[in-house]
N, C-alpha and C positions, 0 to 999 in steps of 0.2 A: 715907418713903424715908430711909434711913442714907447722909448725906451728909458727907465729911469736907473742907473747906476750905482753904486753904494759906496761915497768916497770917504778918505780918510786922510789923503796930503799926502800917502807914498807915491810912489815912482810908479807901482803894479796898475791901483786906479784908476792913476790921473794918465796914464798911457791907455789905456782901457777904454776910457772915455775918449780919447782921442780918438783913436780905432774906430770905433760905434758911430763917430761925426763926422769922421773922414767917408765914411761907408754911407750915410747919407741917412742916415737915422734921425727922427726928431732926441733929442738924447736931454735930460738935464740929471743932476747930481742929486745924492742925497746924505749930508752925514748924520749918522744912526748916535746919539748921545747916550752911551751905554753907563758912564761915572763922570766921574770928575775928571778923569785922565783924555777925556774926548778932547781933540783938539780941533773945536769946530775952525779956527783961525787957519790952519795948516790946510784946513779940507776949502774954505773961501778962497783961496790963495790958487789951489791947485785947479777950481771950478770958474775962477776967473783969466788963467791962464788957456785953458780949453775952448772957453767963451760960451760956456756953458750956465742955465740959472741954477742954484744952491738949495735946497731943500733941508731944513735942518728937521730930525724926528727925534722926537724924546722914548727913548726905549729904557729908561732908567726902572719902571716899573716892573716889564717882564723879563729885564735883566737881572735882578734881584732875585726874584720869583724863580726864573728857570736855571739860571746858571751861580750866581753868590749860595741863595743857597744851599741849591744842590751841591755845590762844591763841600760848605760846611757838612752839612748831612754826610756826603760820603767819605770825607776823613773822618769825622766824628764814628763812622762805623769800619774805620781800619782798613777804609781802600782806598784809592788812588785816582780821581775822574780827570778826564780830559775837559777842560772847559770850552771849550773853541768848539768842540762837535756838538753840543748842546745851546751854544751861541747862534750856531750858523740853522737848526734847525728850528728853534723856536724863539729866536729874537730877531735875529741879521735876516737871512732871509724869510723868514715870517712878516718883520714890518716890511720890505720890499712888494713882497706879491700884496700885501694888504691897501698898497700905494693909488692902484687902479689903472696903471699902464698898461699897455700891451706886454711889454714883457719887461723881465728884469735884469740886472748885467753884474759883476764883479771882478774883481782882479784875481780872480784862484786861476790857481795853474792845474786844470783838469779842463777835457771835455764831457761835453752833455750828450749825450747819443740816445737813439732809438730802436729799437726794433721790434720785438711784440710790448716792452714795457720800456720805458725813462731808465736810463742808467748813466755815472759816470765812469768815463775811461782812466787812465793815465796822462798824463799829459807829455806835452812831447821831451822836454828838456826835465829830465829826471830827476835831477836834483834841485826841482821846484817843486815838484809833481806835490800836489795835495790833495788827492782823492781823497788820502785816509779821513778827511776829517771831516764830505762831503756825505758820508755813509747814511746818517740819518735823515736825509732830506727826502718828502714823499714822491710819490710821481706828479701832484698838481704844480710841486714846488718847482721841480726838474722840468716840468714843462712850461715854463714861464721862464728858465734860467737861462741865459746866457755868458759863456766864458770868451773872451778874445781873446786871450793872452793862451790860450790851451797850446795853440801849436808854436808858439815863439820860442826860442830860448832868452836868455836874461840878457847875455850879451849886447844881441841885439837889440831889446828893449831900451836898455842903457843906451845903449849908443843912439839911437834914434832920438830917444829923448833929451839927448842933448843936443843935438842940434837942430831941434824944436826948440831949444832954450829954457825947457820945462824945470822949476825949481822946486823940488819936493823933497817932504822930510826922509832923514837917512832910514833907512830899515830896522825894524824893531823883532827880534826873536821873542821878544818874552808876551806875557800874557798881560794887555793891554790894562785892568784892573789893579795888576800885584806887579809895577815894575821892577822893582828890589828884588822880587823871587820869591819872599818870604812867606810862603804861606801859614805857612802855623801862626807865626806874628799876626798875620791880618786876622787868620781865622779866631784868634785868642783877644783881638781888639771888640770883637763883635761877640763872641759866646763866652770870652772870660780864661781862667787860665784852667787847662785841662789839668786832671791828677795824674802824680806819679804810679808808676807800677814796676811790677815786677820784670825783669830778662829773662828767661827760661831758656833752659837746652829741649832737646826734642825729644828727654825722658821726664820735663817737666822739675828739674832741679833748679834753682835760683842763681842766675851769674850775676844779678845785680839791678840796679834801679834806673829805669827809665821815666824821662822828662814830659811825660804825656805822648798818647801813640797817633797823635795828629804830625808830630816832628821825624814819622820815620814811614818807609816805602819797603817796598818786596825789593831784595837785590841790593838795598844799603849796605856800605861795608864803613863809611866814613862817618865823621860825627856821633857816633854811637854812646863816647862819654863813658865805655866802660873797657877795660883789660882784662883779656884774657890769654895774652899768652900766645895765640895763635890770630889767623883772618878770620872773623867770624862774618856771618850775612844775615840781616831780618832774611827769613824764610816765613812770618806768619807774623799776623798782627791781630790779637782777640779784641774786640770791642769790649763783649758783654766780660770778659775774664780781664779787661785793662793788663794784658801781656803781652808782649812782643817775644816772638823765641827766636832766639840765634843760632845758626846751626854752621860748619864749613860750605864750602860754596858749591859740593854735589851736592847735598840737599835743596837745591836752589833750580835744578834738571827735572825736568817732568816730559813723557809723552803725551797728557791726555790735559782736557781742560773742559769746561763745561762753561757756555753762552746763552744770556737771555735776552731778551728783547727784540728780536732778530725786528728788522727791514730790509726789508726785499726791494732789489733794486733789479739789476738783468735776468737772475732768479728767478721763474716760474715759484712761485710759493706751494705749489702743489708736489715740488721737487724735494725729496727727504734726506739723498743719500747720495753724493755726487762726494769726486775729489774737487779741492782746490789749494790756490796758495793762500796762505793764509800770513797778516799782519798783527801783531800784538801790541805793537807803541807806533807812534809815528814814526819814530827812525828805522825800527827794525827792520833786517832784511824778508821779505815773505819766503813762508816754510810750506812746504807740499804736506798736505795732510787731507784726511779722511772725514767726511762729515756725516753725520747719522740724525736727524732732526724729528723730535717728537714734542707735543704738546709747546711749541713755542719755545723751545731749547735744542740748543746742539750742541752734542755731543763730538768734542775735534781730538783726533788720534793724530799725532803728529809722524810722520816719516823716522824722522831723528828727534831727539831730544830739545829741546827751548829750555833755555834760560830766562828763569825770572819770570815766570807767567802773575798776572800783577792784577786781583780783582779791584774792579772800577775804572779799569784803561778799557778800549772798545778792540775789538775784534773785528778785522774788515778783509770779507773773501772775494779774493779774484779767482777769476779763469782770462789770464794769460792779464792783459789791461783790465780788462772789464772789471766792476764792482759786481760781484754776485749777491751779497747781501753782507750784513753787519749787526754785531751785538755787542752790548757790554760781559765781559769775564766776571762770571762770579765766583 
């Protein structure tokens, strides 16, 4: 099987690709050139250790387009997106299947399952596990996809890979575009500098002046630049009102949330009303809650109370591993 891989010169792909070759795959590489931060060098390096050929693809155009940005757009309107879940379904894995291979392969640590519909699982070694951010992906894409690395732990990855003698670049947690973290800074180098506004409490009185509402999230307690005396939290971020309200950190508890966009992944789409557990961020732990689905939204009743529920982060439901489906919180 003609299998093409999506490297990047870490440790996950370039093991990935081994796997796939060792398994008797026609296999070769491809690095996806999403900015200036690509390190196509690192990804030659890693695809000439494997013995594999190189594929370089310029995705800088619907990298822009779909994830810069959307990123801009949704702080400019006082939410919070994930960039990575919108990467992996309309640029990363979108140029992959667009390739023409038999199928397509990466270093996520999830599997791809079947049953009446394409879904992904959990993967085995938990504290890899990246379903969450696998959520947007259609069934054409998931049925082209392959994961190797699904049932491994890292451990073992590591160690194998080193005595393959595999040299590959160290691990990167940040968001390959903004290595600094800095969002507002990048966002402010491209649209300029946002206006100040008002702080408000949650009766709408003035506690003070904020530095544009691209520089603050749901659940901020740090950096805020204003005293008051006590911990205060953004609890809310107005776009169209330029106000950030600050409230203590029970104002910051909610049971209920409302989701759009949904994709259906092991979900029967015809299904309105089911339990599941439910994710709010990538780290968070999932919550048991209630799901009620009408017109292309759902409505989630949580068990217990969530912290920080944060519009423009994605909402992603399991039953048990399974991905059942996924939206953005609005």
């Amino acid at each position: 099987m003609k299998v093409l891989i999506g490297m990047s010169g870490g440790i996950d792909s370039t093991y990935a690709a081994h796997l796939l070759r060792y398994a008797g795959h026609d296999v070769e590489g491809a690095v996806l050139v999403m900015s200036g931060h690509t390190n196509i060098e690192a990804a030659e390096i890693s695809a000439r250790q494997v013995g594999i050929k190189l594929n370089v693809i310029n995705c800088e155009k619907k990298f822009d387009e779909f994830v810069i940005n959307n990123l801009i757009d949704e702080y400019s309107a006082g939410k919070t997106p994930n960039p990575c879940v919108m990467c992996n379904r309309y640029v990363k894995i979108a140029a992959l299947c667009d390739s023409g291979f038999d199928k397509i392969a990466t270093g996520h640590y999830a599997h791809v399952k079947k049953a009446e519909r394409y879904y992904i699982e959990r993967a085995k070694d938990s504290s890899k596990d990246q379903s969450y951010v696998l959520w947007q992906l259609t069934q054409e894409q998931l049925s082209k996809l392959i994961t190797p690395l699904a049932g491994l732990g890292k451990k073992i990855i590591k160690a194998d890979a080193a005595k393959l003698g595999y040299q590959c670049l160290p691990e990167s947690q940040e968001i390959c575009f903004i290595p600094d973290k800095d969002y507002a800074g990048y966002i402010e180098r491209i649209r300029g500098k946002y206006p100040s506004g008002n702080f408000i409490d949650t009766a709408g009185n003035v506690l003070g002046t904020h530095s544009g509402i691209i520089n603050y999230t749901i659940g901020q307690r740090k950096g805020l630049g204003v005293s008051i005396g006590k911990p205060m939290f953004v609890t809310k971020i107005d776009a169209i009102g330029n106000t950030v309200t600050l409230a203590e950190e029970e104002h910051l508890f909610t049971t209920q949330m409302e989701v759009g966009g949904l994709v259906y992944q092991y979900l029967n789409p015809e299904k309105t009303d089911f339990q599941a557990e439910v994710k709010i961020r990538y780290a968070a732990k999932p919550v048991s809650a209630h799901v009620k689905i009408k017109n292309d939204r759902a409505l989630v009743t949580f068990q217990t109370p969530v912290r920080a529920v944060t519009p423009g982060q994605s909402a992603v439901f399991y039953d048990d591993n399974k991905i059942l489906c996924g939206g953005i919180i609005n």
